[in-house]
One Martini backbone bead per residue (centre of mass of N, CA, C, O) as a GRO file, in nm:
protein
  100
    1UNK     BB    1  -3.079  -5.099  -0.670
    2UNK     BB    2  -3.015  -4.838  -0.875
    3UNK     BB    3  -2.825  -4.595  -0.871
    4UNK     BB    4  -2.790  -4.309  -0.892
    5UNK     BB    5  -2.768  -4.032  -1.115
    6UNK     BB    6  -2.595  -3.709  -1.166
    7UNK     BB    7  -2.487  -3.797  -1.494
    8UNK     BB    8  -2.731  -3.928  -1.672
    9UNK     BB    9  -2.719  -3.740  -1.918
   10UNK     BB   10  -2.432  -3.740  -2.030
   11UNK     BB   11  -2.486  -4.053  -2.069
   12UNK     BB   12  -2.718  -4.006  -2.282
   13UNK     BB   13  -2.566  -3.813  -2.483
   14UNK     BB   14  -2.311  -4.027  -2.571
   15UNK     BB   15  -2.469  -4.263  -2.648
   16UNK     BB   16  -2.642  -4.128  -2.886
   17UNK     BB   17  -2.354  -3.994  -2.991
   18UNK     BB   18  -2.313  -4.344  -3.084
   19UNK     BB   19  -2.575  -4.513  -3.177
   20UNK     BB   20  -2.755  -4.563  -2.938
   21UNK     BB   21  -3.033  -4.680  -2.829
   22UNK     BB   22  -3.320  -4.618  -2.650
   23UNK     BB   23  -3.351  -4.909  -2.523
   24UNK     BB   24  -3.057  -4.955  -2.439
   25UNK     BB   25  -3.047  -4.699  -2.260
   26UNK     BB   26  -3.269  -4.825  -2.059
   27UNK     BB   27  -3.068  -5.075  -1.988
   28UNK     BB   28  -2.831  -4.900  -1.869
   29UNK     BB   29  -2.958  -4.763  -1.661
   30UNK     BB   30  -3.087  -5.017  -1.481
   31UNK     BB   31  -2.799  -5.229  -1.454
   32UNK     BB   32  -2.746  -5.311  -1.743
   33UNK     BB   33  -2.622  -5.506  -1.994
   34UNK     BB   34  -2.488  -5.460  -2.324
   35UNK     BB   35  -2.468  -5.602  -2.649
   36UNK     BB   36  -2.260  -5.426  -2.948
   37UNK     BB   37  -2.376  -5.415  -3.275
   38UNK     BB   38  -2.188  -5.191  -3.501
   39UNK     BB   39  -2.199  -4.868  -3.488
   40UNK     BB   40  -1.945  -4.627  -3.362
   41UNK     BB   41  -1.943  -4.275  -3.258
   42UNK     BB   42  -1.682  -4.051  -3.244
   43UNK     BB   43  -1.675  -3.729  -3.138
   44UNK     BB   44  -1.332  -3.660  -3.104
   45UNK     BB   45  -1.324  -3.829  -3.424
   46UNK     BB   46  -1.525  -3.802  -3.618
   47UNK     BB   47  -1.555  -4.156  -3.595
   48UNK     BB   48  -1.662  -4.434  -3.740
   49UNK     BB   49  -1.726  -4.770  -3.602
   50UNK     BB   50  -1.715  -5.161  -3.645
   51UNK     BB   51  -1.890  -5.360  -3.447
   52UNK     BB   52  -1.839  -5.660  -3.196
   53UNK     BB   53  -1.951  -5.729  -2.970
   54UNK     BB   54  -1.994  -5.542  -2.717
   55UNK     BB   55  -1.967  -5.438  -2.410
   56UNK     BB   56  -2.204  -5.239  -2.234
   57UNK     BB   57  -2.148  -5.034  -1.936
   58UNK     BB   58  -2.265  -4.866  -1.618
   59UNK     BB   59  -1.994  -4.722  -1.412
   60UNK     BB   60  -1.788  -4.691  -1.164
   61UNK     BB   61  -1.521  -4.500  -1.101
   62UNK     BB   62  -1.230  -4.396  -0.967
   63UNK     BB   63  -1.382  -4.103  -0.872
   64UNK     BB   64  -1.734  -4.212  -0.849
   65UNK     BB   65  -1.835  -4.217  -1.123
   66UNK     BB   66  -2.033  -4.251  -1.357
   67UNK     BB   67  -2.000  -4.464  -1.667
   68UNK     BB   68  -1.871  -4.566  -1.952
   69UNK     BB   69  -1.823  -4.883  -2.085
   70UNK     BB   70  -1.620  -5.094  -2.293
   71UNK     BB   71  -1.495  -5.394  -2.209
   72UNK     BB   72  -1.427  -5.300  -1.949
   73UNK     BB   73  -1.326  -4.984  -2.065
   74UNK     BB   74  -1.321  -4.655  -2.103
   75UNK     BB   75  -1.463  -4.540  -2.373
   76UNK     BB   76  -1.219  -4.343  -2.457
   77UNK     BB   77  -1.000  -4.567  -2.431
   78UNK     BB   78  -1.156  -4.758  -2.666
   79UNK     BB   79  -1.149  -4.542  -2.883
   80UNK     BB   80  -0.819  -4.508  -2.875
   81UNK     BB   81  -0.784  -4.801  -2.977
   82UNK     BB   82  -0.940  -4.777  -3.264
   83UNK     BB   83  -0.748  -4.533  -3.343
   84UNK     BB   84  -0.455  -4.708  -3.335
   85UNK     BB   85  -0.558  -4.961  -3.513
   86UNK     BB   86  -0.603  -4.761  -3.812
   87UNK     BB   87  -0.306  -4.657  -3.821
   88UNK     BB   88  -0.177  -4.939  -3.803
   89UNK     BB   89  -0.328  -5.023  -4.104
   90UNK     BB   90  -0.252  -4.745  -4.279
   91UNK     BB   91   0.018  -4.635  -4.187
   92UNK     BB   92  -0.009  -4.378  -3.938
   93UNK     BB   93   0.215  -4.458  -3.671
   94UNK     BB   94   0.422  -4.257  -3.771
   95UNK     BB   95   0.619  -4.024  -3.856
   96UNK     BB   96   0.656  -3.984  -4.157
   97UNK     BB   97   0.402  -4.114  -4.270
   98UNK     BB   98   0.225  -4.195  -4.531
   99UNK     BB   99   0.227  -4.532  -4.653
  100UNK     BB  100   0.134  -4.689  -4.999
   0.00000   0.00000   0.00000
């Protein structure tokens, strides 16, 4: 049987608030694993990302609380990796600014 979780609003609202289905919910909330194709919405920075076959499962972090994972991941960590390779694909990853 799936552990309760203590945090399972906060992760069913970060989940919603990313653009995830609520079917999809119920399977990550049971302690299934999907794999998730689409647009995943970035609310720290306010970005939308189009993403493919990506892993999305909750499981314990070290400090032992449910969170969300994506590619085995912290989901944070994630989305700070997908907006490190735009900023390097715009070339805004420089202190000089932006060169086009």
């Amino acid at each position: 049987m799936f552990p309760s979780m203590k945090n399972a609003k906060e992760n069913i609202e970060e989940l919603r608030s990313m653009g995830v289905e609520n079917n999809d919910i119920r399977q990550l909330l049971t302690g299934k694993e999907i794999t998730y194709s689409g647009n995943l919405y970035d609310r720290e920075r306010r970005k939308s990302y189009p993403v493919k076959n990506v892993k999305i499962d909750i499981a314990k972090s070290r400090n032992g609380i449910t969170t969300i994972w994506m590619n085995d991941t912290h989901f944070r960590t994630f989305f700070r990796e997908l907006w490190n390779k735009l900023q390097k694909v715009l070339g805004l990853d420089t202190d000089r600014g932006m060169h086009l």
